[in-house]
N, C-alpha and C positions, 0 to 999 in steps of 0.2 A: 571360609567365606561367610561373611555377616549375611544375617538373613533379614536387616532392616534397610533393604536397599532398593532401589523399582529402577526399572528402563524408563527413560526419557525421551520421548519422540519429540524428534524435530518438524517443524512445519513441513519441511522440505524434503523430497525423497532425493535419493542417488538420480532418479530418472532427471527430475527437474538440474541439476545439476550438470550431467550431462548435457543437458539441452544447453546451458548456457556454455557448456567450453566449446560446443559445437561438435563433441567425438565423445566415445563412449568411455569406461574405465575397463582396466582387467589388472591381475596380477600375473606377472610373466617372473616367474620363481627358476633363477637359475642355481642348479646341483651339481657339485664334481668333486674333485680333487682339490687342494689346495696346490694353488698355481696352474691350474687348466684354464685360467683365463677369464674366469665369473667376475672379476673386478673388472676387466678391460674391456669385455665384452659388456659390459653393462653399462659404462663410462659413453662409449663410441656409441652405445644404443639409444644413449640418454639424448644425445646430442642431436641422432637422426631425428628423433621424436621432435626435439624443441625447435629444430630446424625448420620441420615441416608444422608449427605453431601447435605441437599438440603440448597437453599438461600432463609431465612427468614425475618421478622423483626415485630415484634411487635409496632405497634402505639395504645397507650394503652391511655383515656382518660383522665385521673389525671394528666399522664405527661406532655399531650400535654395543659395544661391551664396554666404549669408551663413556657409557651412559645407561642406559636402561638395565641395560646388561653384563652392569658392571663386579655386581657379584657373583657373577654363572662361574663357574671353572670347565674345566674340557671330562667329567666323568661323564657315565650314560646320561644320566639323569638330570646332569648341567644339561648338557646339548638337548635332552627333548625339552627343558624347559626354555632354552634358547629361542628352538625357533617355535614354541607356542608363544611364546611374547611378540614373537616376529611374525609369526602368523596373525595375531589380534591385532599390530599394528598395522600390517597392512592391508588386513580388512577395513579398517578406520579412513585408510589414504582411497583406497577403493571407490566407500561409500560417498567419502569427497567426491569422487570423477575425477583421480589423477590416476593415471595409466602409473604403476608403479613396478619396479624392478627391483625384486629381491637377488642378491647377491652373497649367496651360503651355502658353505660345505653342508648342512641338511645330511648326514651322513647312514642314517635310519631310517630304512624304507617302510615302517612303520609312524613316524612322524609324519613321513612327507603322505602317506595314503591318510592319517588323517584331516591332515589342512586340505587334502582335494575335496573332503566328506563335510569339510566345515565351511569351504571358501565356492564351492565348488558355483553358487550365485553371484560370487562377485568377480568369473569370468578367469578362476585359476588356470594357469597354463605349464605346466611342467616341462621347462627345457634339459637339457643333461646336456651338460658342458663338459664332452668325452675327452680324454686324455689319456692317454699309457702314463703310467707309474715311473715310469723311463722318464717319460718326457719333462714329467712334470719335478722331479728329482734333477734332474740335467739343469732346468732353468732355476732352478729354486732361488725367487725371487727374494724371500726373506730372509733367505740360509736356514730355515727350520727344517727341513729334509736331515739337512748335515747334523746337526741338533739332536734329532731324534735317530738318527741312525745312532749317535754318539751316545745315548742314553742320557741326554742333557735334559728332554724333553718327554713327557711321558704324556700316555693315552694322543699320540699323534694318529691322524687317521691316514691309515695308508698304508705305517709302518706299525705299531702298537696297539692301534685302532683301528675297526674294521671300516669301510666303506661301501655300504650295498647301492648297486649302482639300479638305477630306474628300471622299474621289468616293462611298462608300458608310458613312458614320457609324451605327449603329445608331439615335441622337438627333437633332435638330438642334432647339434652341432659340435663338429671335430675338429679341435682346434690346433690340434697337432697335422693337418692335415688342408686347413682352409686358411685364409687370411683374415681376421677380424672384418675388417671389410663383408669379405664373403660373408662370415656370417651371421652379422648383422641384414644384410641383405636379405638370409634365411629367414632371421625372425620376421623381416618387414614382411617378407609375399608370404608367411604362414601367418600371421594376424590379418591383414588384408583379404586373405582368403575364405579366414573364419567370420569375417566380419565384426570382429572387434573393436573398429574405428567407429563404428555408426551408432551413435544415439538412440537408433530404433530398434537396435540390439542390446539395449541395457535394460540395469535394473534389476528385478529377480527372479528372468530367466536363466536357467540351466545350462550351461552351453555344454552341449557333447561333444565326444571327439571327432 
């Protein structure tokens, strides 16, 4: 890290910001399996949001390797540095006031308890996108189940890679078990409860659970 560097304040705070989209920002971080539904579910959530005229944006995991994170590979040490870039970006969308939806295996419950210690101001939300190992093998959307069972693919989480699942999530939506629909539904009356949506819950309070 160069040490001839300063922070740069903008005129403008996250508050002010909010006040102009008219609803506040948070980071709603979905975790699971690959193929439990964090892309579809995020996609459908995206949609609820923009529907109801709020500012969104999906930073979705696949895409962002197609670019930022294009030199990470799948070792330990790839995936923390994965989602610390992914956490710093979506701090930045945050600070904008766009309600943002992270979309990542996040497979290291070590990673993910730090972004809550780093993000935890700008309104982090830890959903678990639950799924049985069954399920999510049965549908295997991109055929990398078959892959890694086949030794095609290596450090897969699931199969070769561990996966520690949430010990205290704010969410947990089962998608094996709900319809997208449904829970989507889940996320909206758990943000609307927390009060998330309101401008006069932003900024750099705290939000507990």
């Amino acid at each position: 890290m160069s040490e001839n560097v300063e922070w740069h304040r903008s005129r403008l705070t996250r508050e002010d910001r909010q006040l102009l989209n008219g609803h506040s920002s948070c980071i709603l971080w979905l975790t699971g399996l690959s193929g439990s539904g964090k892309s579809t579910l995020a996609a459908a959530l995206e949609q609820e949001l923009f529907t109801e005229r709020l500012r969104c944006y999906i930073l979705d995991g696949d895409n962002l390797r197609f670019g930022i994170n294009r030199d990470l590979g799948f070792r330990p040490e790839d995936r923390s540095e994965n989602i610390r870039r992914i956490g710093e970006i979506a701090r930045l969308f945050a600070d904008a006031g766009i309600i943002t939806i992270v979309a990542v295996i996040a497979p290291y419950r070590e990673d993910r308890d730090k972004l809550r210690s780093s993000l935890a101001s700008s309104g982090f939300v830890e959903i678990y996108v639950k799924c049985t190992l069954e399920e999510c093998e049965r549908r295997d959307p991109k055929g990398l189940y078959k892959k890694a069972r086949s030794g095609e693919i290596t450090h897969f989480t699931g199969i070769s890679a561990p996966y520690e699942p949430p010990l205290h999530p704010e969410l947990i939506v089962e998608t094996d078990g709900e319809t997208i629909d449904e829970s989507v539904s889940r996320v909206m009356a758990y943000i609307r409860r927390r009060g998330l949506l309101h401008p006069s819950r932003a900024g750099g309070e705290e939000h507990g659970r």
